[in-house]
N, C-alpha and C positions, 0 to 999 in steps of 0.2 A: 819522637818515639814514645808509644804510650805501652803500659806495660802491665799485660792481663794474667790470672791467675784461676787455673780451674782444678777441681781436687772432686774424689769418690765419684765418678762419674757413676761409676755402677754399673754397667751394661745397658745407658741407655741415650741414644745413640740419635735419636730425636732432640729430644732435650741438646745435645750438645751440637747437631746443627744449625737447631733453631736462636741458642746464644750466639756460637760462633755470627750469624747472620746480623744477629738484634746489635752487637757490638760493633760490628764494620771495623772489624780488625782488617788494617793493613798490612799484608804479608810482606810489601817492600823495606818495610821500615817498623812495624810494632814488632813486640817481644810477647808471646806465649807463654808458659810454665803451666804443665800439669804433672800434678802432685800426688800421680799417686792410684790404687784403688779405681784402674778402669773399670774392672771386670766384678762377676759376681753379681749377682741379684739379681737385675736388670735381663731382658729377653735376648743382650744384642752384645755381649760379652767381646766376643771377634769383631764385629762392626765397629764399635769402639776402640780396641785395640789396634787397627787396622787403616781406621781414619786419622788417628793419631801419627801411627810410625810413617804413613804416606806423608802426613804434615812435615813432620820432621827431615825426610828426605826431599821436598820437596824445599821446605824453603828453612835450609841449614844453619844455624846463627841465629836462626830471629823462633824456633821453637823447642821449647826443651821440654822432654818426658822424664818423670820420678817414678822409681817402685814405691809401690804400695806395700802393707802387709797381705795384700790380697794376693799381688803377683809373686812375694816372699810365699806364703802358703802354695801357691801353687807350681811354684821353681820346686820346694822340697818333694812334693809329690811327684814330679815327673823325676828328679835327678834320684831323690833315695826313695821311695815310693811311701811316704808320709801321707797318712790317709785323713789328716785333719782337713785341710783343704777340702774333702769331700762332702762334710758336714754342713759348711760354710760357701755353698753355692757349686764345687765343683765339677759336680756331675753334670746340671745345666750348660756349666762353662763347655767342657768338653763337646757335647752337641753341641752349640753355638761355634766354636771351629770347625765340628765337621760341617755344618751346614754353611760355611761362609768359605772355607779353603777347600777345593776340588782336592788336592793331594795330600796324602801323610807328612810329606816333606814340608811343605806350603804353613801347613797348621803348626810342625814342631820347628819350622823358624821363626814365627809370628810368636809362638809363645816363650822362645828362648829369647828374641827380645824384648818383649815384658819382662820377664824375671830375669833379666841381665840389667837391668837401667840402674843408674847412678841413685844413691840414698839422697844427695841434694845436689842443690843448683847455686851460684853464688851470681850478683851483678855489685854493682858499686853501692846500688842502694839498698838491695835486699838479701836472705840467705834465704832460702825456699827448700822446703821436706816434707814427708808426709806429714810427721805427727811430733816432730817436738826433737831436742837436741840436748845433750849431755851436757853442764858446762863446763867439766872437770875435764873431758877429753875433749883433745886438738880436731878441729874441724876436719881435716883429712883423715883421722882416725875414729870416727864416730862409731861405735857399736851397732851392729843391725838392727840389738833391741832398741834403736830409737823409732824402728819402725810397730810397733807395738805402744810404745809410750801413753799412756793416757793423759785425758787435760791438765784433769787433778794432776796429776806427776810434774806435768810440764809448768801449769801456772802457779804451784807453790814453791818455786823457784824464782830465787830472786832476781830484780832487775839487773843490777849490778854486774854478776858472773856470764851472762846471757851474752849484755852487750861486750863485755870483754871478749868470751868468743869470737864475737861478730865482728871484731871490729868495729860496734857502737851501729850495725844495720838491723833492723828489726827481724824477725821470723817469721814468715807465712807459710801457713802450713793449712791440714785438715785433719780428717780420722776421725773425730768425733762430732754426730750431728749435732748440730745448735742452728736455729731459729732465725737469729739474727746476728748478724757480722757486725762485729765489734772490734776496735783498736787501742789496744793499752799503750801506746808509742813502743811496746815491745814485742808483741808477740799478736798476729792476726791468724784465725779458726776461720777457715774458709769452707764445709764439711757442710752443706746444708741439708744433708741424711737423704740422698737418691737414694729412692728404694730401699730404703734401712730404716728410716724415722720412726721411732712406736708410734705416734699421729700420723695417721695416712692422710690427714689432710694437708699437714706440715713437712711433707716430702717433697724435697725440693733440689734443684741444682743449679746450682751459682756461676756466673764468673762474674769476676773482680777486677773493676778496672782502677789498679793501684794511681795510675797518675792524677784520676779526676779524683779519686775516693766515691767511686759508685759503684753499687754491683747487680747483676741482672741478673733476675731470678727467673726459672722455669721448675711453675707449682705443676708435680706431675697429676694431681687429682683433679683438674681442671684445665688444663693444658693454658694455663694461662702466662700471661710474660708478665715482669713486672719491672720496676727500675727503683731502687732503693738507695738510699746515702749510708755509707759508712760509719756506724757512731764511735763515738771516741766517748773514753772510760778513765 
């Protein structure tokens, strides 16, 4: 079983069937994790969300979906009407499910599962979140502000407390764009800035294939694929 990692997809929905594809994930037997930060930015907000949760029902066990702060912003918006979300892509979002779900209904269960998913994922080897984990609280009790967490916050933390959480399993995660996927044996930034990057030519979106330590990139400004090794730091 090999074991793939994709985060901030961003509403774009090309890009992530074109990885899916470049990867040859096997749905009998690979493991999935996305991390987060479907929606927003990107044109295809619902397409995204949508191929996702079908994944998930389709082949139960082998793919798991994370909220995002994107999908946290936009749960508060529908449940208490929290207008930040709107600043931050929501208004697009909302067209993009009217235009992909035919009913009222169809669009407010697609987005109540986005903003219902789990803050992480656990397997033997890895813990998996958006953006970073607390080490002072217990893994089942994580705070939702770890979905907001910045890198800084997370990587000025020491190794020590991290792996103790974990059980001594590193963290993958995303949230914030960076360039190049790096491995400190504790904590991996998967966030290659879809449609978010301030370099529009360095806008990018990743998956990770943890077992080889490679990841594939789809640069959105040239629609080009690429195949990269994972450095270690």
């Amino acid at each position: 079983m090999r074991k793939f990692f994709i985060t901030d997809i961003h509403g774009d929905t090309k890009g992530l069937e074109l990885l899916l594809s470049k990867a040859e994930v096997d749905w009998k037997q690979d493991q999935l994790v996305v991390g987060g930060d479907m929606i927003n930015r990107g044109k295809d907000s619902a397409g995204v969300v949508k191929h996702i949760k079908q994944l998930t029902e389709k082949h139960p066990g082998q793919v798991h979906a994370l909220i995002g702060n994107h999908e946290e912003m936009m749960g508060n918006y529908i449940k208490h009407g929290d207008k930040l979300w709107l600043s931050h892509g929501g208004h697009d979002t909302l067209r993009s499910f009217a235009r992909t779900c035919p009913g009222q209904d169809e669009q407010q269960a697609l987005m109540e599962w986005a903003y219902s998913l789990p803050l992480y994922f656990e397997d033997e080897e890895y813990v998996y979140t958006h953006a970073g984990l607390y080490p002072e609280e217990p893994l089942e009790q994580q705070s939702r502000e770890i979905l907001w967490m910045t890198e800084y916050e997370f990587y000025r933390q020491p190794h020590e407390p991290l792996l103790s959480l974990t059980g001594g399993r590193p963290v993958i995660h995303g949230h914030t764009p960076v360039e190049r996927i790096y491995f400190d044996g504790v904590r991996m930034n998967c966030d290659m800035g879809s449609n978010t990057y301030q370099v529009l030519e360095e806008r990018s979106l990743g998956m990770v294939n943890l077992t080889e330590m490679i990841y594939h990139v789809y640069r959105q400004a040239d629609q080009r694929l690429e195949t990269r090794r994972i450095g270690r730091i």
